[in-house]
LOMI-383619 format. One record per residue (C-alpha): y, z negated, x negated. Coordinates in nm, 3 decimals. Layout:
N
R     north        up      east
R         Y         Z         X
...
This chain:
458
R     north        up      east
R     7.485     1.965    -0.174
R     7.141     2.005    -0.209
R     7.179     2.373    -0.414
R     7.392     2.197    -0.659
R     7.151     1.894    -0.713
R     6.866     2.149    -0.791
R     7.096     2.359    -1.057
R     7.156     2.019    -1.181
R     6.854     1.881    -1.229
R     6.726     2.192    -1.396
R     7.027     2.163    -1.645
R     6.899     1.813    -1.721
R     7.194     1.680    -1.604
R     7.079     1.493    -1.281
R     6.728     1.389    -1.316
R     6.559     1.319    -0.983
R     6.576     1.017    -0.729
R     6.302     0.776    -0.823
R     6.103     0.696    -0.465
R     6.343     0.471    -0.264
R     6.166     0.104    -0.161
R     6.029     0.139     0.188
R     6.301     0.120     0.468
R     6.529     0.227     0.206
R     6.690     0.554     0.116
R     6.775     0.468    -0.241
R     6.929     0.171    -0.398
R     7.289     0.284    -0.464
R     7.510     0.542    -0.310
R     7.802     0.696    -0.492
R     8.050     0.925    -0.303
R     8.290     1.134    -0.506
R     8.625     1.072    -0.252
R     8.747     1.441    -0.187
R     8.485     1.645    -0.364
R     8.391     1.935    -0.126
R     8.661     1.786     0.171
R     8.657     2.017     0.487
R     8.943     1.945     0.595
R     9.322     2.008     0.374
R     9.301     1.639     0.233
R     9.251     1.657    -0.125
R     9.343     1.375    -0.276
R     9.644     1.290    -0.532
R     9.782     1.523    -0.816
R     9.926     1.394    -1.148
R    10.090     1.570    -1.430
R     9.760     1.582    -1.611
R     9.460     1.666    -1.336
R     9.405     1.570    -0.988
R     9.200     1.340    -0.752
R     8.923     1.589    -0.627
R     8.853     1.715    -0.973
R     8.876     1.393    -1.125
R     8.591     1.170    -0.881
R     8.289     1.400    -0.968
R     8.335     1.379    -1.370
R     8.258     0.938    -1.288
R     8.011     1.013    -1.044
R     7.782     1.241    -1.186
R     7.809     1.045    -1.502
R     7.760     0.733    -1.298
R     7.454     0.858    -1.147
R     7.291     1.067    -1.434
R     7.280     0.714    -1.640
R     7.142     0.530    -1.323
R     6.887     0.803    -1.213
R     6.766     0.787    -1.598
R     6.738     0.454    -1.601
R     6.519     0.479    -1.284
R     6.707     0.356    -1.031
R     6.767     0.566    -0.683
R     7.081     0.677    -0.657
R     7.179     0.873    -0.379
R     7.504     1.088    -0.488
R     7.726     1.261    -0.236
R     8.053     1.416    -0.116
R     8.329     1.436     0.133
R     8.165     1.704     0.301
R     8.040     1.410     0.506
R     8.349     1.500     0.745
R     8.151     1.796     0.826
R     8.061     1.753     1.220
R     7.695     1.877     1.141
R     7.676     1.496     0.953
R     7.810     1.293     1.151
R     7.505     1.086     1.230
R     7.341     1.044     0.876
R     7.315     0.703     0.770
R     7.244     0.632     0.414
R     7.078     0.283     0.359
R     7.091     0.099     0.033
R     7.206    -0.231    -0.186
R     7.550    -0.108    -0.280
R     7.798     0.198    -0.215
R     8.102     0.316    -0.304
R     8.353     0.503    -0.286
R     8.538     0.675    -0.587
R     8.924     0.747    -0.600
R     9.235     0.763    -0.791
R     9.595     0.670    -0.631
R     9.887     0.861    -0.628
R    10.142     0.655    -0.432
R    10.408     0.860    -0.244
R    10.670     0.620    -0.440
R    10.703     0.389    -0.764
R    10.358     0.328    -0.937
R    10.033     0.181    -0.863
R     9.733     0.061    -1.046
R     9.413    -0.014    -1.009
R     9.227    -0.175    -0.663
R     8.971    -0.235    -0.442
R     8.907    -0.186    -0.104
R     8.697    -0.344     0.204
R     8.614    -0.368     0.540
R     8.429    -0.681     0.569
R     8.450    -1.027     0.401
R     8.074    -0.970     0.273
R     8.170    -0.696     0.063
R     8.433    -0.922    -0.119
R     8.196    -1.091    -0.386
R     8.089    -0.767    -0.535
R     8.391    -0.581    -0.526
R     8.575    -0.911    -0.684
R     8.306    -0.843    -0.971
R     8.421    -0.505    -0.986
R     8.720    -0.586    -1.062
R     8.656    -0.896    -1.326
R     8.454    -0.598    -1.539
R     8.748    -0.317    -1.526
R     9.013    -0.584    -1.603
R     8.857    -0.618    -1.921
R     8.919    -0.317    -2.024
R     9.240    -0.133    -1.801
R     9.544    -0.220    -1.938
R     9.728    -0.187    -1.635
R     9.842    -0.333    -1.308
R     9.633    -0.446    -1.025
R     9.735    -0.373    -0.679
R     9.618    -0.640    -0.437
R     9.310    -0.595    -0.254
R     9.302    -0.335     0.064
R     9.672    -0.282    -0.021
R     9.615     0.042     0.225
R     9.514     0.078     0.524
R     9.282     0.357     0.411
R     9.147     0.146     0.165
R     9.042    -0.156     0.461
R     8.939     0.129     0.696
R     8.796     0.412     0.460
R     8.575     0.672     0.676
R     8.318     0.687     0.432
R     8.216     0.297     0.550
R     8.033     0.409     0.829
R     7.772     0.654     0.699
R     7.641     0.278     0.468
R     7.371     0.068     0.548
R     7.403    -0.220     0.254
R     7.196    -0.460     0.231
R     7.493    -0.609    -0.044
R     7.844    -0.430    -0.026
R     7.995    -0.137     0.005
R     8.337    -0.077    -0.088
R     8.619     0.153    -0.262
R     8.705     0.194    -0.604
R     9.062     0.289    -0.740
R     9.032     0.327    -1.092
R     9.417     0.390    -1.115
R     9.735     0.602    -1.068
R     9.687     0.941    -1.178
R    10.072     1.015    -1.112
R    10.196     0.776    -1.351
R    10.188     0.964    -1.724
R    10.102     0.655    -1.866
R     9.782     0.517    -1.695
R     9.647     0.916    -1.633
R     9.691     0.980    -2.028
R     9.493     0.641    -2.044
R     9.240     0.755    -1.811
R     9.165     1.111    -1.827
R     9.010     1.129    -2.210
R     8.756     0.810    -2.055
R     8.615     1.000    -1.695
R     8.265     0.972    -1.899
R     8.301     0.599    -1.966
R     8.390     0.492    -1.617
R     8.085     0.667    -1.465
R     7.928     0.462    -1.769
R     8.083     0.146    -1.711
R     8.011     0.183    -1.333
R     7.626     0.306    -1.358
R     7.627    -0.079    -1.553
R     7.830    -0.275    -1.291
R     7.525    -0.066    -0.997
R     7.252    -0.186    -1.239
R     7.356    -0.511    -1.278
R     7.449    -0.570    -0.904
R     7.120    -0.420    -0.768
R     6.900    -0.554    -1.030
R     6.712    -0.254    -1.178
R     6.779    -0.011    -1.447
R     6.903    -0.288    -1.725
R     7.184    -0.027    -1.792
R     7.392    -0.160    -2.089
R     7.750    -0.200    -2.097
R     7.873     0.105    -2.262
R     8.104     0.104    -2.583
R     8.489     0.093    -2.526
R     8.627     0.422    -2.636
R     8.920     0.372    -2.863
R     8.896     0.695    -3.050
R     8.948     0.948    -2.815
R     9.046     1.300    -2.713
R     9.414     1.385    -2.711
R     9.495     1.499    -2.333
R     9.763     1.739    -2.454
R     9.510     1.842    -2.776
R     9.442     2.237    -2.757
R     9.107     2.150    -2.635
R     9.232     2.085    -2.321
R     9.264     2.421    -2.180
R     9.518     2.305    -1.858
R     9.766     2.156    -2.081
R     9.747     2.408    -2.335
R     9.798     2.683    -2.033
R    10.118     2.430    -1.935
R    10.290     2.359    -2.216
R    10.192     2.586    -2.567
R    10.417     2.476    -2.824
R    10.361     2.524    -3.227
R    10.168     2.273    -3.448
R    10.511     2.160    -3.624
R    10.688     2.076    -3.352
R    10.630     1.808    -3.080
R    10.400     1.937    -2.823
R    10.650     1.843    -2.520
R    10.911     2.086    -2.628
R    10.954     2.304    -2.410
R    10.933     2.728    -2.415
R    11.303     2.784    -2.393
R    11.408     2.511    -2.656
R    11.146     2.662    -2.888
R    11.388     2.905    -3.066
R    11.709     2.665    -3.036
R    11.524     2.380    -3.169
R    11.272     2.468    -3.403
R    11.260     2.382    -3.827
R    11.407     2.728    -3.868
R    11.741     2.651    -3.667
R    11.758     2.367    -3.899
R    11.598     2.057    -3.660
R    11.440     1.821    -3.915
R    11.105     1.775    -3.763
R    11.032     1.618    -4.121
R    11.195     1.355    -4.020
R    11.086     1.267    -3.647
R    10.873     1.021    -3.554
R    10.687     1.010    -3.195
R    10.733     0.719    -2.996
R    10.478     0.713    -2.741
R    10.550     0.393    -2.610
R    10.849     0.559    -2.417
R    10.580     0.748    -2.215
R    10.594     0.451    -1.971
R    10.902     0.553    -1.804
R    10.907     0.711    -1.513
R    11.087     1.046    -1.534
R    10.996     1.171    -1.902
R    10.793     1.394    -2.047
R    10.543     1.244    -2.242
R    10.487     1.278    -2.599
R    10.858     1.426    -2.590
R    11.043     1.093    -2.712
R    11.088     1.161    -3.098
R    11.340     0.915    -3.349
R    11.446     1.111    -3.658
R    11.523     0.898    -3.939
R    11.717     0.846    -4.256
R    11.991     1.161    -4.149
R    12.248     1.178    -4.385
R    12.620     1.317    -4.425
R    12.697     1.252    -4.032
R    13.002     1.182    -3.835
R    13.059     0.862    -3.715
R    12.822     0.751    -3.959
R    12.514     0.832    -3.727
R    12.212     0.793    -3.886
R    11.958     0.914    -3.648
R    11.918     1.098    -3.358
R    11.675     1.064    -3.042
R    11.553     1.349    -2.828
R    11.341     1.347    -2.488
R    11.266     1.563    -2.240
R    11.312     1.470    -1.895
R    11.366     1.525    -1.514
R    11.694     1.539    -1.355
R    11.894     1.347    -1.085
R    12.212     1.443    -0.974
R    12.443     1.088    -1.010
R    12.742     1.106    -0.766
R    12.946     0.741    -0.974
R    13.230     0.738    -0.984
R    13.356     1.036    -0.822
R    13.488     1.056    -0.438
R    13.146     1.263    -0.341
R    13.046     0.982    -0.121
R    12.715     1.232    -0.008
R    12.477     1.066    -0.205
R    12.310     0.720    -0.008
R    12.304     0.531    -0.364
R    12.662     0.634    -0.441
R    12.871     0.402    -0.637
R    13.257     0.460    -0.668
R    13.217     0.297    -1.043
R    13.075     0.379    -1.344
R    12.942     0.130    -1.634
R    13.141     0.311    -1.852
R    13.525     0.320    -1.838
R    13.803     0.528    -1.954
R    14.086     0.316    -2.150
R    14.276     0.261    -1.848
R    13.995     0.117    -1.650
R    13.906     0.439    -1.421
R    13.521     0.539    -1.399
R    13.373     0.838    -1.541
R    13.396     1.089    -1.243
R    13.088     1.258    -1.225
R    13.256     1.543    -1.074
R    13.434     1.656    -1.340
R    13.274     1.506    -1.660
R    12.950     1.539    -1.787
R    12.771     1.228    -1.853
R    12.387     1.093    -1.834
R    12.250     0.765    -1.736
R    12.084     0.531    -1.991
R    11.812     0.254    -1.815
R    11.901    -0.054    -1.809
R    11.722    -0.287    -2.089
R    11.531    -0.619    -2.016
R    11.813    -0.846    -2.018
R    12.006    -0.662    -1.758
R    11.738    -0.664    -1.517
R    11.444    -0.838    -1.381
R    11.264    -0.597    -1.285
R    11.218    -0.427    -1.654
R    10.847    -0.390    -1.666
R    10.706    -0.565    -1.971
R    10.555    -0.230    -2.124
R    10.881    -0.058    -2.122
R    11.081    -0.043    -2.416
R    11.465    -0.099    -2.427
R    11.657     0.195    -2.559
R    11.850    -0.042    -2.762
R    11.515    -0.090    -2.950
R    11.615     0.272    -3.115
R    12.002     0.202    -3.111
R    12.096     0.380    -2.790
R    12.379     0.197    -2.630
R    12.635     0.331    -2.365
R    12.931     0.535    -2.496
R    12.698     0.746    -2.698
R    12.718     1.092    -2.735
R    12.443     1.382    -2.714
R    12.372     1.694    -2.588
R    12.123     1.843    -2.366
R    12.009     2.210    -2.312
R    11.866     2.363    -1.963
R    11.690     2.700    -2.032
R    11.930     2.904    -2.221
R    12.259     2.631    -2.203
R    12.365     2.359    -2.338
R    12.619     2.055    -2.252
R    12.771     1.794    -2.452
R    12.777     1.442    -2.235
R    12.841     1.119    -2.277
R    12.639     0.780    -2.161
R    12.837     0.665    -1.890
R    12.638     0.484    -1.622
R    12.343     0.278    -1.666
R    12.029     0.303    -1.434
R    11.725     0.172    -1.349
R    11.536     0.000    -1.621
R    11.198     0.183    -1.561
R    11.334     0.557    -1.516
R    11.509     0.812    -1.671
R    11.634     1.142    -1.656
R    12.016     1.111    -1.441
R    12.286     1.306    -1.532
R    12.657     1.392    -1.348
R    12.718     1.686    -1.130
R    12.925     1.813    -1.435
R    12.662     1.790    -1.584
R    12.449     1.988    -1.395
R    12.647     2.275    -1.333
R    12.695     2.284    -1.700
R    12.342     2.347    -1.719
R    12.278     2.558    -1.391
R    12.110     2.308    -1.221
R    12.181     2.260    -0.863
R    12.369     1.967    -0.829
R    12.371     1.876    -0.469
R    12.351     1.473    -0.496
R    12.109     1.511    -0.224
R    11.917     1.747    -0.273
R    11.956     1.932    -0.592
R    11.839     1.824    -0.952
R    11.509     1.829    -1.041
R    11.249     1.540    -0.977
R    10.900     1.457    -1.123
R    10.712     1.679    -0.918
R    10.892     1.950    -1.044
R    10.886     1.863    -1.381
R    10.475     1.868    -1.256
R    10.487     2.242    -1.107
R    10.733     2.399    -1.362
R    10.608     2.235    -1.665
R    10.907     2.146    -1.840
R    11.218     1.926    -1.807
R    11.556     1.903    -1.950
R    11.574     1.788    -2.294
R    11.832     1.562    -2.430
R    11.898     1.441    -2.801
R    12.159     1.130    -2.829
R    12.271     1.022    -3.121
R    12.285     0.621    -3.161
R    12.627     0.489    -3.308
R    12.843     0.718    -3.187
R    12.975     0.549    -2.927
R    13.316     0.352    -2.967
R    13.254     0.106    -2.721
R    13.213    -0.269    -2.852
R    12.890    -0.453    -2.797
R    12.981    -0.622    -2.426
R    13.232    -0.426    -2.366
R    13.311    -0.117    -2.121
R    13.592     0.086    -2.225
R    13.583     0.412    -2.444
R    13.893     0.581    -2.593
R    13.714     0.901    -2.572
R    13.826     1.158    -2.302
R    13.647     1.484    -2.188
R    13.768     1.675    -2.447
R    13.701     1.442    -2.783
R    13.308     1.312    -2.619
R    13.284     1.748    -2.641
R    13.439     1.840    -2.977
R    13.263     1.518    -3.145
R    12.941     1.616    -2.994
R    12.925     1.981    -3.086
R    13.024     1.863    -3.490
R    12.711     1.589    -3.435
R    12.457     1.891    -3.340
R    12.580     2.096    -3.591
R    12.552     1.864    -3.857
R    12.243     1.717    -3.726
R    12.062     2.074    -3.753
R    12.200     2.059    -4.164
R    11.958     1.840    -4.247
C-alpha cells in the first residue's frame, strides 16, 4: 500500500496526510471493500464493471478532495485480511467502508450498514444526502448480515461512527448505467458528507452530473471490446444479427427510436429496445414494429413436460377450442405482465402495451445464424423478460431443458449478447380481454415470415 501511495502522490493525485491531532491517526478512514483482497472474495460483477474495480475510483477521489482540503485521511484496502495486519488499529472521527451489491436474486439498491446503535446518526445522514440524488430503491438498514457484522469494523477506533456504504446494485443494468459514468462524483459527494461530519476541510457539495459519459460510448474501452456494433445501428445489436439486420438488408433504422426506459427490466439488453415508426404497406395493417434483445428461459405452459418447478399446464393464450399453447410443439414467447395485472409492477417499468404489444402478436426472433417465427402466448412476470417455449428454443439451437437449459442473465453477462426479438404490435387477432386466437402453428408462421419480409421493404 505504501508503494502505491508514493507513485501517487508524485502523480499529484494523492497529496499527503496532513499531521493527525495527537492520539489520533487521522481524522477519516476510507477502505475500498475488495481492493487488493487476499483471499478469492472479490466482490459483485455487473454487466458493465465490477465491485473491486469499482470501490477505488470513489475512494481515491474521496480522499484526493479531502487530503487537499487538509484534512487526514487515512485510505486503505482489503489487504487488511492479510495475517501480518491483524493487530493495526486505525483511530479516527469517522470510517467507512465502500461497496456495491450484487444480490444473488431480484434487485437491490442502495444501504447502509452498522454494528452499533452509535453509528446510526451518521450513517442516517448518509443516507438523507444520497437520497437526494439516487433515483433508486433503498434497502433497509443492515439488510445483511455482512453489512451488521462487516470485518473491516474492528481495525476502527471512532471517536463518531463507522459504518458501510452501498452505493447500489451494480447487477441491475439500470442503476450500474446510472452509476458507473458518476464513480468521480460519489468520491466527491462523500469527501463532502467526511468534511461536514468531522468538521474540517469545508469541502463543498459537488455539482450533480446530468451531462454525462455514455457507458456503452466507444470511449469505454470494455464495452466497446463486448459489444462493437456500427454507428447506424443500435449499439446492442448483436455480431451475428449485424448482417441479417442491418440498413442494407432493408431494416429501417431511419425509422427507430430508442426507448431506454425499457432498460429497467430485468432480462434485456440495454439500449437494445428500439420502436420503428410510421411503417407503411403492412399486413394486418401493422404499423410498427419493436425489437429487443434479450436472455432466454425455457417456459414448459402448457405442455405435459411437468419438469420445470414453475410449470403451468395453461397458457394465457388459447387456441379456438380452448386448449393452451403447448410449448412443446409451438413456438411462442412470453410478454410481462403490465401494471394492472399485477401488484408487484415496479413503478419505473413500462407496460408493453405503452408501445402496442398485446398477447396474440406475432414476431420473430433470430439465435446466431436462425431464426423462428412465434407467437405471444403466455404472459410473465411484470419486471422480466426474455421467456420463450421449448419449440422455441430448439428452433433456435438453444438448449431447452426447462431446468436447466436457456440462457440467463449471467450469460447474457459472459457471452455478450442475447437473443433478439422484433414483434410487431396489431397483429394479433385476439380481442382486447379476451384469450382465444384463430391462428394455428402454421398461419402465426406464414403471417410472420410475410410481416419480416415486408417490414425489411421499408
Amino acid at each position: 500500500m505504501a508503494t502505491r501511495k508514493r507513485k501517487a502522490q508524485a502523480a499529484g493525485t494523492l497529496p499527503k496526510n496532513p499531521a493527525p491531532p495527537a492520539g489520533f491517526n487521522g481524522d477519516v478512514f476510507i477502505q475500498a471493500g475488495h481492493e487488493k483482497t487476499p483471499d478469492n472474495k472479490t466482490g459483485g460483477e455487473g454487466p458493465l464493471g465490477n465491485e473491486i474495480d469499482w470501490t477505488p475510483i470513489v475512494a481515491d477521489e474521496a480522499t484526493r478532495i479531502l487530503r487537499g482540503a487538509g484534512v487526514s485521511t487515512i485510505r486503505e484496502d482489503a489487504s487488511l485480511k492479510l495475517s501480518a495486519r491483524q493487530n493495526e488499529r486505525f483511530r479516527v472521527q469517522v470510517a467507512v467502508f465502500l461497496h456495491f451489491d450484487d444480490p444473488d436474486g431480484g434487485e437491490s439498491g442502495a444501504s447502509v450498514g452498522f454494528k452499533n446503535s452509535s453509528d446510526e446518526p451518521a450513517a442516517a445522514e448518509w443516507k438523507k444526502l444520497y437520497a437526494k440524488f439516487f433515483p433508486f430503491r433503498f434497502m433497509p438498514d443492515n439488510f445483511t448480515a455482512d453489512e451488521a457484522s462487516y470485518y473491516g469494523y474492528k481495525y476502527t477506533i471512532t471517536t463518531d461512527a463507522e459504518f458501510l456504504i452501498e452505493f447500489g446494485d451494480l447487477n441491475s443494468v439500470t442503476q450500474a448505467r446510472w452509476m458507473k459514468p458518476r464513480l468521480k462524483w460519489m468520491g466527491a459527494l462523500l469527501a463532502h458528507f467526511l468534511s461536514q461530519r468531522t468538521g474540517k476541510g469545508n469541502v463543498p457539495l459537488p455539482d450533480f452530473p446530468v451531462d454525462v459519459a455514455d457507458p456503452h460510448s466507444e470511449e469505454e474501452r470494455e464495452i466497446v471490446d463486448l459489444h462493437i456494433a456500427p454507428t447506424s445501428l443500435p449499439k446492442r445489436l448483436p455480431d451475428y444479427a449485424r448482417e441479417i439486420l442491418n440498413a442494407a438488408a432493408g431494416v429501417p433504422w431511419q425509422k427507430a427510436a430508442l426507448m431506454p426506459q425499457f432498460n429497467a427490466y430485468h432480462g434485456i439488453m440495454p439500449d437494445s429496445f428500439c420502436v420503428f415508426q410510421n411503417l407503411g404497406d403492412m399486413p394486418l395493417d401493422v404499423g410498427s414494429a419493436v425489437i429487443y434483445e434479450s436472455k432466454f428461459g425455457i417456459d414448459s405452459d402448457g405442455s405435459s413436460d411437468a419438469s420445470d418447478l414453475d410449470h403451468q399446464e395453461d397458457t394465457s393464450l388459447h387456441h379456438a377450442d380452448g386448449s393452451p399453447i403447448d410449448a412443446r410443439n409451438e413456438p411462442y414467447a412470453v410478454i410481462p405482465l403490465n401494471a394492472a395485472e399485477s401488484k408487484k409492477k415496479l413503478p419505473d417499468v413500462p407496460d408493453f402495451s405503452s408501445v402496442g404489444l398485446r398477447l396474440g402478436d406475432i414476431g420473430i426472433a433470430f439465435w446466431k445464424d436462425k431464426a423462428a417465427v412465434f407467437v405471444y402466448a403466455d404472459k410473465g412476470p411484470a419486471n422480466a423478460l426474455g421467456e420463450g417455449s421449448i419449440k422455441l428454443a430448439q428452433l433456435l439451437g438453444i438448449p431447452d431443458d426447462p431446468r436447466v437449459g436457456g440462457y440467463n442473465e449471467e450469460d447474457l453477462h459472459n457471452m455478450g449478447r442475447g437473443v433478439t426479438h422484433i414483434v410487431f404490435p396489431g397483429s394479433t387477432d385476439v380481442a382486447p380481454g379476451k384469450t382465444r386466437t384463430q391462428r394455428d402453428a402454421a398461419e402465426v408462421e406464414k403471417l410472420g415470415r410475410q410481416l419480416f419480409a415486408k417490414f425489411c421493404k421499408q
